[in-house]
C-alpha positions as CSV (number, residue, x, y, z in Angstrom):
1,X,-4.3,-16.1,119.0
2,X,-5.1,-14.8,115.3
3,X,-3.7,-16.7,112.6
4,X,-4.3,-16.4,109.1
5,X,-7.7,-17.3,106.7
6,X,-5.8,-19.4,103.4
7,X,-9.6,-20.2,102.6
8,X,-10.3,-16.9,101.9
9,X,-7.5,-15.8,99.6
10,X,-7.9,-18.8,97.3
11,X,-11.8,-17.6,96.7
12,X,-10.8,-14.0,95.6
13,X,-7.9,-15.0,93.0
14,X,-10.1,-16.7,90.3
15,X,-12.5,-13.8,90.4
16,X,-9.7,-11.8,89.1
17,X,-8.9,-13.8,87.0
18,X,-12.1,-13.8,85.1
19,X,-12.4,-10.1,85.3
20,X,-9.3,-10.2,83.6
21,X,-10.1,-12.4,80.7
22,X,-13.3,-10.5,80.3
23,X,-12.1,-7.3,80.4
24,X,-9.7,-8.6,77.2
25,X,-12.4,-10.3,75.2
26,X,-14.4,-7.1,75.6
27,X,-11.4,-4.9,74.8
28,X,-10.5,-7.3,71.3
29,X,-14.2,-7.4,70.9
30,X,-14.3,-3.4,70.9
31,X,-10.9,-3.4,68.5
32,X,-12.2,-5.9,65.9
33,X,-15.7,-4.7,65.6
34,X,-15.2,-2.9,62.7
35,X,-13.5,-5.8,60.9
36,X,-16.1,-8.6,62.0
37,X,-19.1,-6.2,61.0
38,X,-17.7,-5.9,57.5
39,X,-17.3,-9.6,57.5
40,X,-20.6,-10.6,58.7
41,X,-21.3,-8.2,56.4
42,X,-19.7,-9.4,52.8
43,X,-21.9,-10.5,50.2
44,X,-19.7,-13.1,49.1
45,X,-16.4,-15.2,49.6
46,X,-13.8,-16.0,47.7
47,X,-9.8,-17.4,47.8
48,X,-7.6,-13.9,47.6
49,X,-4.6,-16.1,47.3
50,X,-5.7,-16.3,43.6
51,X,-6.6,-13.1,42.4
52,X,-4.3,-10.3,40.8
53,X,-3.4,-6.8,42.5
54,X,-2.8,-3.1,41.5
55,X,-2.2,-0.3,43.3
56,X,-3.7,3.1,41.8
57,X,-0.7,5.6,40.8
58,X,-0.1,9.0,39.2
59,X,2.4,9.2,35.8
60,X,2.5,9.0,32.0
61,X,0.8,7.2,29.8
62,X,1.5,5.9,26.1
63,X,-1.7,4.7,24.4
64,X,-0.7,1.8,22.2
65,X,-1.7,-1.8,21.1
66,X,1.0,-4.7,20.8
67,X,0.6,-7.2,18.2
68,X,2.8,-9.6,16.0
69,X,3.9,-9.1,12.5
70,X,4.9,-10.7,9.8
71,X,8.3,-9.6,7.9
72,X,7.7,-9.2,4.4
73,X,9.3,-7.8,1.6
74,X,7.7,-4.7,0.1
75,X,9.2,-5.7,-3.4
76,X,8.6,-9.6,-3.8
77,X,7.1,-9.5,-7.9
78,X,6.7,-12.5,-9.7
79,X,8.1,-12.8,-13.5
80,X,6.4,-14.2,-15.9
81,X,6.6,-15.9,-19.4
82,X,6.7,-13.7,-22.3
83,X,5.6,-16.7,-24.9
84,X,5.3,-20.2,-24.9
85,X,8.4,-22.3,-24.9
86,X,10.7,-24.9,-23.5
87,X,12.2,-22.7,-20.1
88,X,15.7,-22.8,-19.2
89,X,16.3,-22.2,-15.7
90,X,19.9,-20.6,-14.5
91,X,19.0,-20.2,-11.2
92,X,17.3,-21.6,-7.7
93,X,15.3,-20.8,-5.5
94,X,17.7,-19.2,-1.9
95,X,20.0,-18.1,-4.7
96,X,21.1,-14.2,-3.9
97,X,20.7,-12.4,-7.3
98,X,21.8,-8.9,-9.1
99,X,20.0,-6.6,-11.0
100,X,20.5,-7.5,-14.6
101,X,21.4,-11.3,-13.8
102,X,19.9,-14.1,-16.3
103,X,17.4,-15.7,-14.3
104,X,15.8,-18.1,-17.0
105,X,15.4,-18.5,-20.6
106,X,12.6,-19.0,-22.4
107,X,12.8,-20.5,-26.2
108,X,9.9,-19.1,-28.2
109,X,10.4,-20.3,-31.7
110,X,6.5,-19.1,-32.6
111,X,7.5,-15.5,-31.0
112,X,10.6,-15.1,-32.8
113,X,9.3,-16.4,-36.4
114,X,6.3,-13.4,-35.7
115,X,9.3,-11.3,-35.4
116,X,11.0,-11.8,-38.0
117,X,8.2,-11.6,-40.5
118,X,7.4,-8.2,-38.9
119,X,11.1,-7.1,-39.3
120,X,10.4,-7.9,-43.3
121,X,7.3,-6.2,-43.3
122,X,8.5,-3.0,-42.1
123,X,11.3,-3.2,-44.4
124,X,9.3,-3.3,-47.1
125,X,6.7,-0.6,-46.3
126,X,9.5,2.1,-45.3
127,X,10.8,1.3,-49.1
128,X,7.4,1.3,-50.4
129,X,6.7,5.2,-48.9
130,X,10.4,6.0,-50.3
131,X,8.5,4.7,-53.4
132,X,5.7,6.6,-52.9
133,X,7.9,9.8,-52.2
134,X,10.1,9.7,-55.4
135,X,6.3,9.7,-57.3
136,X,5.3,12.1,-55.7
137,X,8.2,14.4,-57.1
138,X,7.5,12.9,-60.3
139,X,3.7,14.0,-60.5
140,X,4.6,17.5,-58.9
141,X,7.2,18.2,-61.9
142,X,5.2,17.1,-64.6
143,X,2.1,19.5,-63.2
144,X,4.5,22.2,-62.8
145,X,6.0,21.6,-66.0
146,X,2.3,22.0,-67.8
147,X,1.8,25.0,-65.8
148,X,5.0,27.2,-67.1
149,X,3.9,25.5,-70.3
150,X,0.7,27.1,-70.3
151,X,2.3,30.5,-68.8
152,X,4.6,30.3,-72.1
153,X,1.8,29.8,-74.2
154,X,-0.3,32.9,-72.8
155,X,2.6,35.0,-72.5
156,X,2.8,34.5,-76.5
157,X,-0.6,34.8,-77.2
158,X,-1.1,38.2,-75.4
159,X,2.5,39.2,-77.5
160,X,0.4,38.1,-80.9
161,X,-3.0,39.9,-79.2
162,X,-0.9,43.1,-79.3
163,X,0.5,42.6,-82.6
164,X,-3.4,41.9,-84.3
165,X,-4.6,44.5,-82.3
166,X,-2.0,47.2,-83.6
167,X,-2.3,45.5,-87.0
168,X,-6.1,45.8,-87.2
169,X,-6.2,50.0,-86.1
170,X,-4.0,50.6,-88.8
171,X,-6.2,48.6,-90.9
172,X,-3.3,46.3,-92.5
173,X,-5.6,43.0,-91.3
174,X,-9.2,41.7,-91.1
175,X,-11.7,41.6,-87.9
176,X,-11.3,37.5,-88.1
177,X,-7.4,37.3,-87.2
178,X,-8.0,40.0,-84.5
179,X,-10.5,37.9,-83.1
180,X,-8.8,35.0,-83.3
181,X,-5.8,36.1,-81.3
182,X,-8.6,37.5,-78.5
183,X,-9.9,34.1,-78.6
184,X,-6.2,32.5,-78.2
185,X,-5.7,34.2,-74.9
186,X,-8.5,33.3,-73.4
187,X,-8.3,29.8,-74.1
188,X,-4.3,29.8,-73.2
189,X,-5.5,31.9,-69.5
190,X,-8.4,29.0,-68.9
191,X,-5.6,26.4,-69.5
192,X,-3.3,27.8,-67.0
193,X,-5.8,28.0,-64.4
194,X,-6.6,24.5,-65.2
195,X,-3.2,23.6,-64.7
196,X,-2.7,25.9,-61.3
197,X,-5.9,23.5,-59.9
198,X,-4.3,20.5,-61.0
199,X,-1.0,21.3,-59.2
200,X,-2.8,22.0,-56.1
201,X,-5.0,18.8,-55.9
202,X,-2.1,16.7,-56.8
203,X,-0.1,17.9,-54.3
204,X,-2.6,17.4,-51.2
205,X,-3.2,14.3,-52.9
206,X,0.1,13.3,-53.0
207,X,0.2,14.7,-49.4
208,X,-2.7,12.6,-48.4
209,X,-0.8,9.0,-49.7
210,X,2.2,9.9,-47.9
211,X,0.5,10.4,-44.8
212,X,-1.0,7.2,-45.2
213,X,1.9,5.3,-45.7
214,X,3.7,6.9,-43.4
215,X,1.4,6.2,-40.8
216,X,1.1,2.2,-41.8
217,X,4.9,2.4,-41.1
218,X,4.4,4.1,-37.7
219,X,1.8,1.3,-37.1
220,X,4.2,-1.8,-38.2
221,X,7.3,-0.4,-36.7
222,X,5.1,-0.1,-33.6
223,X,4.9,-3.9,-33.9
224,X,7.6,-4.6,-34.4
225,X,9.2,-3.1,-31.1
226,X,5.9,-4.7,-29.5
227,X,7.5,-7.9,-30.7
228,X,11.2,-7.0,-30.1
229,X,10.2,-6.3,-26.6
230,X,8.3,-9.5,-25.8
231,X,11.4,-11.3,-27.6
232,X,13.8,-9.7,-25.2
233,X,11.7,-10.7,-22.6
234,X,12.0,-14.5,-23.2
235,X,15.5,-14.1,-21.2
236,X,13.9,-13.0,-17.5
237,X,16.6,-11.0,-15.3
238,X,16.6,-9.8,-11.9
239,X,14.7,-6.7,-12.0
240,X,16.9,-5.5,-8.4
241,X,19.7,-7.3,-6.1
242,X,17.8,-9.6,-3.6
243,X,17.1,-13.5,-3.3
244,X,14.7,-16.2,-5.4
245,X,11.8,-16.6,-3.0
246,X,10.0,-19.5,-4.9
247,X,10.8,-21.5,-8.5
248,X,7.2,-22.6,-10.3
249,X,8.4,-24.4,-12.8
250,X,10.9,-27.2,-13.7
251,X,13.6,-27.1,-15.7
252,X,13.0,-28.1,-19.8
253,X,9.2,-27.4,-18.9
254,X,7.0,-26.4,-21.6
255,X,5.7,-23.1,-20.4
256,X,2.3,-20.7,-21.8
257,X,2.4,-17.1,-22.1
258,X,2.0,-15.3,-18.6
259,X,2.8,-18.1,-16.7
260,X,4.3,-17.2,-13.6
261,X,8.0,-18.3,-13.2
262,X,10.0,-17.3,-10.5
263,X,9.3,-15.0,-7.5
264,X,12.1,-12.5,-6.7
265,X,12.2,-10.5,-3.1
266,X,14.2,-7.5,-2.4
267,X,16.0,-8.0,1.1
268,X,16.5,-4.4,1.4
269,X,13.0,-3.4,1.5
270,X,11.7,-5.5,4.1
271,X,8.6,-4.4,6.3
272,X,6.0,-5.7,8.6
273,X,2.3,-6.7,7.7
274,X,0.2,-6.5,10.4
275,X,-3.6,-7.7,11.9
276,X,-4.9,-5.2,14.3
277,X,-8.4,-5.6,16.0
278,X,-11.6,-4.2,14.5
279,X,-11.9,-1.4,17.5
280,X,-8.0,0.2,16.6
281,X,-9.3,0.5,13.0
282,X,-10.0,4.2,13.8
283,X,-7.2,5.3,15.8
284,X,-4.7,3.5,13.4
285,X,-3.8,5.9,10.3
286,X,-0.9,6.2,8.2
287,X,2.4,7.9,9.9
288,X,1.5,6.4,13.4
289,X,4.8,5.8,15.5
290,X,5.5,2.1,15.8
291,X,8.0,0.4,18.4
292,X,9.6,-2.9,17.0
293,X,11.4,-5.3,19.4
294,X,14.0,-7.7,17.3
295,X,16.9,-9.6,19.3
296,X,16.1,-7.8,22.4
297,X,16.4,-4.2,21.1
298,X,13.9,-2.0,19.7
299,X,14.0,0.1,16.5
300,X,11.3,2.7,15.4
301,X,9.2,2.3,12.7
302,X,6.0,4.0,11.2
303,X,2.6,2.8,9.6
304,X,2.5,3.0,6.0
305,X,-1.2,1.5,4.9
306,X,-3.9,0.7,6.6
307,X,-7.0,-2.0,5.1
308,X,-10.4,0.0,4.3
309,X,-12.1,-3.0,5.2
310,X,-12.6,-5.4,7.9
311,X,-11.9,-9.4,7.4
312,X,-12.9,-11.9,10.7
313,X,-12.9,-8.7,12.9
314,X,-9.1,-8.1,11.7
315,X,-7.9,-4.5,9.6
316,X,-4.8,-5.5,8.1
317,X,-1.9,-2.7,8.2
318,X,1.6,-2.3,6.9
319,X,4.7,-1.1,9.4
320,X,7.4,-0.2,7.4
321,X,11.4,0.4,9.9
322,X,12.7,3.8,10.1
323,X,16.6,4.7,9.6
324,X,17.3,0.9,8.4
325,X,16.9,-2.4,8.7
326,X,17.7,-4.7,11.7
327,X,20.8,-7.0,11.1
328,X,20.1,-10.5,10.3
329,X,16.2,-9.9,9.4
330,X,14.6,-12.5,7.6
331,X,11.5,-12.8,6.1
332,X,8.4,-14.5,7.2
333,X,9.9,-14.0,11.0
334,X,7.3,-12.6,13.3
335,X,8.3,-9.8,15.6
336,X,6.4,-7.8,19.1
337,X,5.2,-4.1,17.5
338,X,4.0,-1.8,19.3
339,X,1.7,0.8,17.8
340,X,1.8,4.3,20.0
341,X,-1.0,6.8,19.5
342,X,-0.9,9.4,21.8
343,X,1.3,10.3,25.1
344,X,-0.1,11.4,27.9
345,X,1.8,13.0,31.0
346,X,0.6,13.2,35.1
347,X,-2.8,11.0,34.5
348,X,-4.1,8.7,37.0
349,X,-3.5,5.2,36.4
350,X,-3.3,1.3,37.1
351,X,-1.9,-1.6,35.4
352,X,-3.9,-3.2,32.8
353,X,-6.0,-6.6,33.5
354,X,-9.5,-8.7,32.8
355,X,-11.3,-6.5,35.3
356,X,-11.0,-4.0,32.0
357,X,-12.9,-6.3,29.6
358,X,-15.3,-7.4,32.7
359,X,-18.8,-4.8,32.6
360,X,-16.9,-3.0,29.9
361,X,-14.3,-1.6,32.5
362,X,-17.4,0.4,34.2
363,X,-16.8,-1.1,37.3
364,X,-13.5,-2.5,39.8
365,X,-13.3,-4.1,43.2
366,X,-11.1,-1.5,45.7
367,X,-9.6,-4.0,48.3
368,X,-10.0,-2.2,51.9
369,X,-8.4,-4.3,55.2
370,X,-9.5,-7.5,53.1
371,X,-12.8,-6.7,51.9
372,X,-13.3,-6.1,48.0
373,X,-16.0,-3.5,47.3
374,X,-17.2,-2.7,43.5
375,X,-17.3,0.7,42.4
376,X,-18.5,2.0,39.6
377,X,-15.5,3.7,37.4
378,X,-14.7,5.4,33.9
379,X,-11.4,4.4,32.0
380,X,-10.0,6.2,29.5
381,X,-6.9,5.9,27.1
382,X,-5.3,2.5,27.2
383,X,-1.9,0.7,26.3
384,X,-0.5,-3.0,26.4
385,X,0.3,-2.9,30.1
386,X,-1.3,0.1,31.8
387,X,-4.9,1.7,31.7
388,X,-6.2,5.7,32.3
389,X,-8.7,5.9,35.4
390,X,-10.9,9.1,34.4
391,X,-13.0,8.8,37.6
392,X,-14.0,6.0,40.5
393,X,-10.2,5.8,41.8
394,X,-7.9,7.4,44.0
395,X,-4.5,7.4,44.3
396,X,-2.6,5.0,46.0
397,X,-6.0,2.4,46.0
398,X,-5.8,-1.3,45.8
399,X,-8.0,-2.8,43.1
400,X,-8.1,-6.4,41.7
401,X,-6.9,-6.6,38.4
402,X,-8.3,-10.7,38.2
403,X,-11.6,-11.4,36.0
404,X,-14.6,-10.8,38.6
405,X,-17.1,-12.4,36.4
406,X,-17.6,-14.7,38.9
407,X,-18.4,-12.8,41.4
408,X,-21.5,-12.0,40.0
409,X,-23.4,-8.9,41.5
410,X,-22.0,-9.0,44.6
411,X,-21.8,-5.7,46.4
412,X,-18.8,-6.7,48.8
413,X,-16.8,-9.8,48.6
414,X,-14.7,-11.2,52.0
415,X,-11.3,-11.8,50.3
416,X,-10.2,-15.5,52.7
């Protein structure tokens, strides 16, 4: 009778079994090819847990650079002596001041003495040229006074001239007396002419001395306000409202002339000095936009001077706030600004990081399915967080945004 083979069945189930497990090595084999050949590939190795990430997008773009400034006032001058004395201090330094306010004294006993002799000098020249003046009047009368004189005296002799002259055609005198009288009115008309000069020379020569005087009055009273001015200036006011920034002196000190005093800021004129890097020097002019963070809002501002020169690879630059100040701004504080350049709208781009500084940001590493491959790249415009990818790129790419230096020239890099 038949009966079953068991012996048989037990060979042919392990052969299935390994066609079954070869059939999926091959299958995974044929599905991961790809992936191991690009990783037997790979130049290189490295962690990926480490590195930064991008992706490549499409949008706007401000240019700009962010730095820290430094609130300062725009008005901050420092007053000085006017002389030497003992100074008298009525103030300190924090104190809020007012224009006009008595800041310090200064007693300058040599300054006012020069004063006061030059107060008595110019009192005596003005009545020495109101001297000279009343002369002057004198001389001019007496010289017109010989001229009429000597008008007179030919008006007489011509009167006698006639009389000879009549006399001697009807024969009732002698040549001599006719003579005579000719002779009379010529000497009488040289006279008067005489006199006429005389009038005219005094007068510019009376001219000429009060000019001079009056000019030597000009001079001292010149001096004299020089004087008055510098005297005045011994009591130092608040040239505007603001604070005492800095005291340099002691009270009851003996001070020199132009020695610095007291420093005076005006509050209400603050602004922002900046230190921008050597390579914005050129893109950074006077009226570029600024954006100024303070107390976690922003207000605008706008760049006022720029530094023709370079100092430790620095260009210093002035930011000055548009439509008022922040409340509760005080100086020295340093604050985030952002200087803008240029907008720029629908550009290709991708955040900022070392890979930009890294081969002069000619070339990136675009992460494909876990291998990082370098490409060679153009950026353009740039701002504190994001960068403009002129070529290289496409959107919606993965790139590392990490330093790659270390990667050397690797072509591909397996990213573990």
């Amino acid at each position: 009778m038949d009966r079953p083979v068991v012996a048989s069945r037990n060979l042919r189930t392990p052969a299935i079994v390994a066609a079954i497990v070869i059939g999926a090595v091959l299958l995974v084999g044929i599905v991961l090819f790809p992936s191991i050949h690009r990783w037997l590939s790979a130049d290189g190795a490295v962690d990926g847990t480490t590195l930064r990430y991008a992706t490549v997008a499409r949008g706007d773009l401000q240019s700009d650079i962010s730095v820290q400034g430094r609130v300062v006032a725009a008005l901050h001058p420092t007053l000085f002596s006017a002389g030497q004395g003992i100074v008298s201090l009525r103030t300190k330094a924090g104190s809020q001041v007012h224009a006009g306010d008595v800041l310090a004294v200064v007693d300058g006993k040599d300054l006012q003495s020069s004063l006061e002799q030059a107060r008595a000098q110019r009192i005596s020249m003005r009545a020495e040229l109101e001297r000279q003046k009343i002369l002057a009047r004198q001389t001019q009368l007496r010289a017109q006074q010989q001229v009429d004189l000597f008008a007179v005296r030919l008006e007489a002799a011509k009167r006698s001239l006639a009389r000879n002259q009549k006399m001697f055609n009807e024969g009732l005198t002698n040549r001599a007396d006719f003579e005579s009288a000719q002779d009379d009115v010529q000497t009488t008309q040289l006279q008067l002419a005489q006199a006429r000069k005389e009038l005219d020379l005094s007068r510019e020569t009376l001219s000429f001395e009060l000019q001079t005087r009056e000019q030597q009055l000009v001079a001292q009273e010149s001096v004299t306000a020089d004087l008055e001015k510098r005297v005045n200036d011994l009591t130092i006011r608040a040239p505007f409202d603001g604070m005492v920034a800095a005291v340099a002196v002691q009270d009851r000190d003996a001070v020199a002339p132009n020695q610095a005093v007291l420093t005076v800021v005006n509050l209400s004129s603050l602004e922002l000095d900046l230190d921008l890097p050597e390579e914005y020097a050129g893109q950074t002019a006077i009226g570029t936009p600024a954006v100024i963070s303070f107390n976690g809002r922003e207000y605008t501002g706008r760049v006022t001077a720029v530094s023709p020169e370079v100092t430790n690879s620095q260009v210093a630059a002035t930011v000055a706030f548009q439509g008022g100040l922040p409340p509760g701004l005080k100086q020295s504080q340093r604050l985030t600004t952002r200087l803008i350049y240029e907008s720029r709208k629908n550009v290709l781009k991708v955040a900022r990081g070392a890979f930009v500084d890294v081969g002069g940001g000619h070339t990136a590493y675009v992460v494909d399915n876990g291998i990082a491959t370098r490409r060679e790249i153009a950026l353009g415009a740039t701002s504190s967080s994001e960068v403009e990818v002129l070529r290289g790129l496409e959107q919606g790419e993965r790139i590392i945004l990490s330093d790659t230096s270390s990667f050397g020239d690797k072509k591909t890099v397996l990213l573990r």
